[in-house]
C-alpha positions as a Markdown table, in Angstrom:
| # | Residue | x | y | z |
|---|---|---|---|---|
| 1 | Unk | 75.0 | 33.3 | -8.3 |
| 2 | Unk | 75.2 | 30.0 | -6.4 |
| 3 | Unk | 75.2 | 28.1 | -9.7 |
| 4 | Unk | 78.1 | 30.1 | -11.1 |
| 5 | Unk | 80.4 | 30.0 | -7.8 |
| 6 | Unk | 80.0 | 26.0 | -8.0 |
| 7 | Unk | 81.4 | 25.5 | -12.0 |
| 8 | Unk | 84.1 | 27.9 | -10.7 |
| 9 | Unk | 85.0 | 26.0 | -8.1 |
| 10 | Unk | 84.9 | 22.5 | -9.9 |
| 11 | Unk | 86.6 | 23.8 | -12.7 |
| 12 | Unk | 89.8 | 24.4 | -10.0 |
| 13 | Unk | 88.8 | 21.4 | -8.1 |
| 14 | Unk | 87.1 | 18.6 | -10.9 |
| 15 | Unk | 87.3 | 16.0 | -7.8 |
| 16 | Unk | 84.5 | 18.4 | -5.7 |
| 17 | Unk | 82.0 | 16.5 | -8.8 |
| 18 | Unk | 83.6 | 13.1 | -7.9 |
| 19 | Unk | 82.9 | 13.7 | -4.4 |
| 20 | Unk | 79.6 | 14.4 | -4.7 |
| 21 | Unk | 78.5 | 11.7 | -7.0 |
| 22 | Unk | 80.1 | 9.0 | -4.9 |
| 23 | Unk | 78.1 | 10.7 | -1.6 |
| 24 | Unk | 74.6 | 10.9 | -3.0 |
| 25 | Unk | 74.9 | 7.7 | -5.0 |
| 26 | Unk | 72.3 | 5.2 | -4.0 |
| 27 | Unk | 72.7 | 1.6 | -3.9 |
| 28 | Unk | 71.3 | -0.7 | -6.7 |
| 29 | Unk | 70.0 | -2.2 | -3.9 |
| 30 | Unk | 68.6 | 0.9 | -1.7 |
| 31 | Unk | 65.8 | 1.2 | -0.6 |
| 32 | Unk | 64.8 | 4.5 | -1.7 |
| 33 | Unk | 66.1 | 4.0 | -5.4 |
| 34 | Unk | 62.4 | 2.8 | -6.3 |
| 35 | Unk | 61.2 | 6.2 | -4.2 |
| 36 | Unk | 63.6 | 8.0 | -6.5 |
| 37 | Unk | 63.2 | 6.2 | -9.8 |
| 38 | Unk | 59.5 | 7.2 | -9.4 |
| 39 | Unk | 60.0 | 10.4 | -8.6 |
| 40 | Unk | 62.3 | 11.3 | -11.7 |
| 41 | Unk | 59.9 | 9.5 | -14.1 |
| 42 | Unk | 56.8 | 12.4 | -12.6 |
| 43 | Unk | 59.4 | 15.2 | -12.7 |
| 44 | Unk | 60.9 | 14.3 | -16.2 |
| 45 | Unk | 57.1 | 15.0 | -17.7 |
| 46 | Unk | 56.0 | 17.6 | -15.7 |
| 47 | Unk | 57.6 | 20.6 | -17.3 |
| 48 | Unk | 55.9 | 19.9 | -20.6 |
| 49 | Unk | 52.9 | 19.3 | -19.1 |
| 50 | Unk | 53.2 | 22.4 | -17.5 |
| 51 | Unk | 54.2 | 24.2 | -20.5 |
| 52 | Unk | 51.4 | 22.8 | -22.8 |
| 53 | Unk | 48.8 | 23.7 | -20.3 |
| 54 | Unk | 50.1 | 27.4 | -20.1 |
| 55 | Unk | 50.3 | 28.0 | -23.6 |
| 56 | Unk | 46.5 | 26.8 | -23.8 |
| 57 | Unk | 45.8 | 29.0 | -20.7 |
| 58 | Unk | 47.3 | 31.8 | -22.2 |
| 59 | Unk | 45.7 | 31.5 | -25.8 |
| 60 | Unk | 42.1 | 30.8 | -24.5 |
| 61 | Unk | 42.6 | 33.6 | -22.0 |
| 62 | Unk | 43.5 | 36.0 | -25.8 |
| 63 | Unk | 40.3 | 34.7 | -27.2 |
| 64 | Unk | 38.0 | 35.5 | -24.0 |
| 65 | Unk | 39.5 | 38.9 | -23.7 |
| 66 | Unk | 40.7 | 40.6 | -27.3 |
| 67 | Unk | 41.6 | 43.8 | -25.1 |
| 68 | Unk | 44.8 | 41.6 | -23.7 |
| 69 | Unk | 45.1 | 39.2 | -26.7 |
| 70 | Unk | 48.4 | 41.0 | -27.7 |
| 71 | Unk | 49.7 | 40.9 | -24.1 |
| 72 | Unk | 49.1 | 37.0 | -23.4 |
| 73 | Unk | 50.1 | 35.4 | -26.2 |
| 74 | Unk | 53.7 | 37.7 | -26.1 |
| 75 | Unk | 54.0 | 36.0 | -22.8 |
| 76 | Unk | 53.1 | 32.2 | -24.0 |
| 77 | Unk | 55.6 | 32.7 | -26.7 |
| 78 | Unk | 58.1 | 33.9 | -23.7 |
| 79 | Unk | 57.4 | 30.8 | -22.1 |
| 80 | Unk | 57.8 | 28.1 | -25.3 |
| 81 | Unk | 60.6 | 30.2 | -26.6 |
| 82 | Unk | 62.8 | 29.9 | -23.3 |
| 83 | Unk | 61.5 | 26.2 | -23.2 |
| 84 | Unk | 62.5 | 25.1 | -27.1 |
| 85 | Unk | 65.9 | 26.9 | -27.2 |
| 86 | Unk | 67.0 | 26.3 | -23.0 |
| 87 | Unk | 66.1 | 22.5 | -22.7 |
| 88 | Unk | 65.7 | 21.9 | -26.6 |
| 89 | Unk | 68.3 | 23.6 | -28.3 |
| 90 | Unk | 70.7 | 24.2 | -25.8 |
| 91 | Unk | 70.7 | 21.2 | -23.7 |
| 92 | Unk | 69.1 | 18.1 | -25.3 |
| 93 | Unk | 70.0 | 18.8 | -28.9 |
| 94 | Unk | 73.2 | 20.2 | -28.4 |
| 95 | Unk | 75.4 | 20.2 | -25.6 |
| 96 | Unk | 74.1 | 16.3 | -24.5 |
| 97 | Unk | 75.2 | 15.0 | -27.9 |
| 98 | Unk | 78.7 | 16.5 | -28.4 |
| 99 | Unk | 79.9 | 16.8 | -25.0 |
| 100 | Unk | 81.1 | 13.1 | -24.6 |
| 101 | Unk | 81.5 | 13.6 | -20.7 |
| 102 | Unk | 80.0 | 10.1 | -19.4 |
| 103 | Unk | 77.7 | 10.1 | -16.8 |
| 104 | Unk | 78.7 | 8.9 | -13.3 |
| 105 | Unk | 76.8 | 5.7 | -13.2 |
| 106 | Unk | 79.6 | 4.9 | -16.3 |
| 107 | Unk | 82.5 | 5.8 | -14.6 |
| 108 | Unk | 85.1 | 3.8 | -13.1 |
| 109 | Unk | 86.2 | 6.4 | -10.4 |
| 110 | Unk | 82.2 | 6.8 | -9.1 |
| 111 | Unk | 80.4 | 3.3 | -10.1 |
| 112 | Unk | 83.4 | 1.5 | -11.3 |
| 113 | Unk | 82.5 | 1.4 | -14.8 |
| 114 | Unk | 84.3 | 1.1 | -17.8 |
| 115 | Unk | 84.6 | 4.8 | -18.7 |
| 116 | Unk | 87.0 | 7.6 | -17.1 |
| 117 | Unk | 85.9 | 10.3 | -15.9 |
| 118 | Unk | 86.3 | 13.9 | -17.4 |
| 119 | Unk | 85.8 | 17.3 | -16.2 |
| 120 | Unk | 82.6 | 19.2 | -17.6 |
| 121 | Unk | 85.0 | 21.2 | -19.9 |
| 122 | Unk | 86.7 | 18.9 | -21.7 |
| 123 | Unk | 84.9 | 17.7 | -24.2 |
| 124 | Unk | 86.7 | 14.1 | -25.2 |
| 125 | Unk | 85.0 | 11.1 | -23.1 |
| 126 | Unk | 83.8 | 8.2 | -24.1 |
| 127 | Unk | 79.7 | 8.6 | -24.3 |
| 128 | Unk | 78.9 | 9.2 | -27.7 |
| 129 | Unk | 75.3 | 10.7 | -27.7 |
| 130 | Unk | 72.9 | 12.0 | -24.8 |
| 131 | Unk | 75.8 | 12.1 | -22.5 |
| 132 | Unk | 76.2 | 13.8 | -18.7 |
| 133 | Unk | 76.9 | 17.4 | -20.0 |
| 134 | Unk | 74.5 | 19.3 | -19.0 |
| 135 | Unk | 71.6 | 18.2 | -17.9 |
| 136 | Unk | 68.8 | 18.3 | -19.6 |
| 137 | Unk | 65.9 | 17.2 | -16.8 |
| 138 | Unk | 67.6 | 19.7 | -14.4 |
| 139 | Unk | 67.6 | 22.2 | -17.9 |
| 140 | Unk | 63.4 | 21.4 | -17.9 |
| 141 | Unk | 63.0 | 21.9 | -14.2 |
| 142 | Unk | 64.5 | 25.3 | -14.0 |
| 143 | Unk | 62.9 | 26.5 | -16.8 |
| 144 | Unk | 59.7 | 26.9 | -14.1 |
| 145 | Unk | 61.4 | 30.2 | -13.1 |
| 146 | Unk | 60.1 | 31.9 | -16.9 |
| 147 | Unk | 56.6 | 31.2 | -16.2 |
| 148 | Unk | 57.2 | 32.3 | -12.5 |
| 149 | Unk | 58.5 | 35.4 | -13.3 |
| 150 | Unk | 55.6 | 36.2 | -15.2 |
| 151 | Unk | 53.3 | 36.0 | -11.7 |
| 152 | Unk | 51.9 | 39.1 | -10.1 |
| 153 | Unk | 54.4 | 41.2 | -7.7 |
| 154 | Unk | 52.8 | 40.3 | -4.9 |
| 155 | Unk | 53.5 | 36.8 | -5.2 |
| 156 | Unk | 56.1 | 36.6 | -7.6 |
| 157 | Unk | 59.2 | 36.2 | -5.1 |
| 158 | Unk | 57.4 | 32.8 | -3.7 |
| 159 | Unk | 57.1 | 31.4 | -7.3 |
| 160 | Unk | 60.7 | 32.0 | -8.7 |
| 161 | Unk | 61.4 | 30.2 | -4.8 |
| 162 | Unk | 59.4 | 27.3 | -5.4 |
| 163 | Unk | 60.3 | 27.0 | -9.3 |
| 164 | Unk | 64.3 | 26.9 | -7.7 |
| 165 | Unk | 63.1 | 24.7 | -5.1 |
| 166 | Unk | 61.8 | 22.3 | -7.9 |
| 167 | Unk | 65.3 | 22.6 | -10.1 |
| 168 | Unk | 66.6 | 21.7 | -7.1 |
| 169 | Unk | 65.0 | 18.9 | -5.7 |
| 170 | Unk | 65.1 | 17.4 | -9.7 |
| 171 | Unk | 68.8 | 17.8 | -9.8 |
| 172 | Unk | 69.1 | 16.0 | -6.3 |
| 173 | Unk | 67.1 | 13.0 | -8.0 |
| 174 | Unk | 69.5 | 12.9 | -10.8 |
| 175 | Unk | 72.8 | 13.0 | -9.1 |
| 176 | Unk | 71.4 | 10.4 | -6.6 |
| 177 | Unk | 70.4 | 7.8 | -9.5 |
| 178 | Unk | 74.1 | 8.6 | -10.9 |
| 179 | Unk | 72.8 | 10.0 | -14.5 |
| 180 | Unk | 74.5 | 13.3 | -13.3 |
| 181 | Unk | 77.6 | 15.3 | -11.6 |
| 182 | Unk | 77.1 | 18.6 | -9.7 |
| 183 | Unk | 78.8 | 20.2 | -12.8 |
| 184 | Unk | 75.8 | 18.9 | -15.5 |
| 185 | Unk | 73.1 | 20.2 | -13.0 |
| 186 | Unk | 75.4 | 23.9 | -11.9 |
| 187 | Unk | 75.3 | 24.6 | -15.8 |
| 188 | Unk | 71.7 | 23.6 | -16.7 |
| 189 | Unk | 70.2 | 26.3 | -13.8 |
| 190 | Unk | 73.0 | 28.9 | -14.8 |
| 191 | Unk | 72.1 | 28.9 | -19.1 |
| 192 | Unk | 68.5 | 28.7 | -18.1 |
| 193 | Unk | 68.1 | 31.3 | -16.0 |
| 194 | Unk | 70.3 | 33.7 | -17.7 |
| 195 | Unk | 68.5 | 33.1 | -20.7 |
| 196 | Unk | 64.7 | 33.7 | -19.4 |
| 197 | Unk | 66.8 | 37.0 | -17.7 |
| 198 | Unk | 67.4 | 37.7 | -21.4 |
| 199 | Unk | 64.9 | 36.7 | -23.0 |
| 200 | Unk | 62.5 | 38.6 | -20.8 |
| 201 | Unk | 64.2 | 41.6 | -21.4 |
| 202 | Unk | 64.8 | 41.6 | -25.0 |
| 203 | Unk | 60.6 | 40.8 | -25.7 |
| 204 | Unk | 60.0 | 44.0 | -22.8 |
| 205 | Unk | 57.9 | 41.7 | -20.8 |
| 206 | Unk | 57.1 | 42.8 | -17.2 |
């Protein structure tokens, strides 16, 4: 996977992550920052959103038809399971509050900041809670793909596209407002999807 190549890579090379960040960095004074800010605040909720109003899709859709009810609400569980313990657990409650790595914006090598940078492995910088490591927007945004992958055949393959598309275009945002490296984003879309893979598997949903 594409995701998996990269944390190779940067964990060889940690200044690929400096790189980046100093590249798609915009300017306090950029134009687009505003265009991007806005953007992040929409995309920051929408996954929620999104899950909410598929669990209530899912649970109203058990009560019209009783035949399915099993089969729905196995796969709104799917999708709230993969959503509490991915960007939840995982991410938010765990990883962003003991990894310490600061974000670029607090950097001295990308923004120059007051904090040094460190490589998404080591786990000794100097943020002390909801730090770079991994990130937890890009975690929410590729968690689209569980709910995708529970789409029809027929248009399956164009779902799981446009939920990577999303991730995607949500990491972009946060490297270019400097809340994240490469690395942060990488991670987030490898434990997500390998844990809706999993998950899927383990509750025999199709």
């Amino acid at each position: 996977m594409v995701a998996a190549g990269l944390l190779i890579a940067i964990a060889i090379w940690p200044e690929i992550d400096l790189a980046i960040a100093r590249r798609l960095l915009l300017p306090p004074d950029s134009v687009w920052r505003p265009l991007a800010q806005d953007m992040r605040e929409w995309a920051r909720i929408a996954p929620s959103i999104f899950c909410t109003c598929l669990v209530i899709w899912f649970v109203a859709s058990a009560v019209r038809k009783p035949e399915r009810a099993r089969f729905d609400l196995l796969r709104a569980l799917f999708a709230v399971l993969v959503f509490a313990i991915g960007p939840g657990l995982l991410v938010n409650a765990g990883l962003k509050n003991h990894s310490h790595r600061p974000r670029p914006i607090q950097t001295v090598e990308v923004a120059g900041a007051t904090a040094a940078f460190r490589p998404y492995y080591r786990f000794d910088g100097a943020c002390l809670r909801n730090c770079s490591f991994s990130s937890g927007e890009a975690a929410g945004a590729f968690w689209t793909a569980a709910p995708a992958m529970l789409t029809p055949p027929a248009v399956r393959l164009v779902a799981v596209g446009s939920a990577l598309a999303f991730g995607c275009v949500v990491s972009l945002l946060r490297l270019a407002l400097g809340a994240h490296f490469l690395s942060d984003v990488a991670f987030s879309a490898l434990a997500i999807l390998l844990l809706t893979l999993a998950t899927k598997r383990l509750m025999k949903i199709n």
